[in-house]
C-alpha positions in Angstrom: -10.6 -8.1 -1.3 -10.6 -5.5 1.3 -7.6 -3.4 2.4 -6.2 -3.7 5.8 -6.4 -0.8 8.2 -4.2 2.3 6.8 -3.0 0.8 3.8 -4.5 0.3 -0.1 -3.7 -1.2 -2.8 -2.3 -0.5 -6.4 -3.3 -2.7 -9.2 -0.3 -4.2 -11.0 -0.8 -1.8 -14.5 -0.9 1.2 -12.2 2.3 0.8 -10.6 3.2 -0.1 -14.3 2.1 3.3 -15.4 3.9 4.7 -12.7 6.6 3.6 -13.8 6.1 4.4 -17.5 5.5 8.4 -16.4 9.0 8.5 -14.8 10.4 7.6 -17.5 9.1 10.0 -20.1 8.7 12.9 -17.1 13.1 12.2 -16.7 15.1 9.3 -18.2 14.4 5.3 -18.1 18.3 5.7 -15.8 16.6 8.3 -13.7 13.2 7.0 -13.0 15.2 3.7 -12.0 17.2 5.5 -9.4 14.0 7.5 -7.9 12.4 3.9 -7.9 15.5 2.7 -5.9 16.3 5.2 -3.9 12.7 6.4 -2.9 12.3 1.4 -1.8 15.5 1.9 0.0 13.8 4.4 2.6 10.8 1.6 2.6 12.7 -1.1 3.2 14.1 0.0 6.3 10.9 1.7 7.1 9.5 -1.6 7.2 11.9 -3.7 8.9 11.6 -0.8 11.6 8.3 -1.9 12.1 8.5 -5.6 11.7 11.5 -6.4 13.9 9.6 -7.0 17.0 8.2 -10.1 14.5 11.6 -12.0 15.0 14.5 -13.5 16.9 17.0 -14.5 14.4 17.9 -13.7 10.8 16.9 -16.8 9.2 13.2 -15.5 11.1 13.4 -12.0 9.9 13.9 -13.5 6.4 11.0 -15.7 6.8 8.7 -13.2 8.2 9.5 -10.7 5.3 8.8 -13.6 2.7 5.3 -14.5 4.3 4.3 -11.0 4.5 5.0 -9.7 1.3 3.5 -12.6 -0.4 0.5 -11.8 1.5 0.8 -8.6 0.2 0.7 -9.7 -3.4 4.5 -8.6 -3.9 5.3 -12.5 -5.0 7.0 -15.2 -3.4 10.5 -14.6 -2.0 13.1 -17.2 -1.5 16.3 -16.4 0.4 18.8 -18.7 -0.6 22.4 -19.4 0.1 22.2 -16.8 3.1 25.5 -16.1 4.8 24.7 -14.1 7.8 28.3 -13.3 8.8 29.4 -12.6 5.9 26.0 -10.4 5.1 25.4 -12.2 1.4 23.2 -14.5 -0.2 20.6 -14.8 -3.4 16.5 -14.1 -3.4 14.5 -15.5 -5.8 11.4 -14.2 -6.7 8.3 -15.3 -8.5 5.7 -13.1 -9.6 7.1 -10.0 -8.9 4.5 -7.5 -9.1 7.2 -4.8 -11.2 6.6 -7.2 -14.0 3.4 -8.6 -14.1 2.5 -6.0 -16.5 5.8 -4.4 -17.7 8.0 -6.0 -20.0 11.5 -4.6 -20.7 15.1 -5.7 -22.3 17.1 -5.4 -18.6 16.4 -6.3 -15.7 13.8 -3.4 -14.0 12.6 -4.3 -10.3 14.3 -1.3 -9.1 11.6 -0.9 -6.6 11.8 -4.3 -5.4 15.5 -3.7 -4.8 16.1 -0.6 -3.4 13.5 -2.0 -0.7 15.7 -5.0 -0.4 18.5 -3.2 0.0 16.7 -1.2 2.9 15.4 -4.0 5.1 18.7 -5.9 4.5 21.2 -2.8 5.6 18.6 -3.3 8.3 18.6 -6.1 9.9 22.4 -6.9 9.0 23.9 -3.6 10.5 25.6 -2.7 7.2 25.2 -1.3 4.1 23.9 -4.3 1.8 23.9 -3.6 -2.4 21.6 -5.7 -4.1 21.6 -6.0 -7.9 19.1 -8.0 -10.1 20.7 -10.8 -12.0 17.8 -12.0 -13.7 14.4 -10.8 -14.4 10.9 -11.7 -15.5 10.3 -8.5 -17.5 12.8 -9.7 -19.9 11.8 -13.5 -20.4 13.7 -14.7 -17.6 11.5 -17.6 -15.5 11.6 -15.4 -12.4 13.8 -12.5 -11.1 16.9 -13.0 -8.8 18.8 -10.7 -6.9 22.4 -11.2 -5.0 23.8 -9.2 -1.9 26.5 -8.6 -0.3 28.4 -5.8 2.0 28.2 -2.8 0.1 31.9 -1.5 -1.0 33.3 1.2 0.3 
């Protein structure tokens, strides 16, 4: 499979690894934030560019599903979306975080933080978004909730 034009790929044990050196270079707590933090500026990086895609919310959510399964990320299900009051649950299948890493908590920190980027995004507020379950610890797929970040 061929990369598009100005991107490439990572295979899902490198990202893995990745992961696995921030942890032993500072703390499994600290790497987690880096992974966060660092998604959060990708997320909105990346609604930035897609939001020319899309009309509506509901589209934007669609259009973000559809791409990033294309992009081998997994498949995204937004469900229980309440635009006006800026909530709702994803669902995700095959997340790439955890096709190779197995932990004993919940660890698509990457996944979120970007999440948490394009939402804050495309809502106009600061979104949190915290894992609920996840299929690095034996849950059948990961799923996140969101909501208007607290002050």
């Amino acid at each position: 499979m061929k990369a598009k034009e100005g991107s490439f790929t990572f295979q899902f044990e490198t990202f893995g690894q990745m992961e696995d050196a921030l942890e032993l270079i500072f703390s499994p707590s600290a790497a987690s934030v880096i992974l966060y933090t660092t998604a959060i500026k990708c997320g909105v990086r990346s609604y930035m560019k897609m939001k020319e895609e899309f009309n509506t919310g509901k589209e934007a959510l669609n259009y973000l599903s559809s791409r990033k399964k294309e992009e081998n990320w997994g498949k995204m299900a937004f469900q229980g979306v309440d635009f006006e009051n800026k909530s709702g649950r994803i669902v995700i299948d095959d997340s790439f975080e955890v096709m190779t890493r197995k932990t004993n908590q919940p660890s698509c920190h990457f996944f979120r933080g970007f999440l948490a980027g394009f939402l804050s995004e495309l809502l106009k507020k600061r979104i949190a978004v915290t894992e609920e379950k996840c299929a690095g610890k034996g849950d059948k797929h990961c799923e996140f909730v969101f909501a208007k970040q607290k002050a």
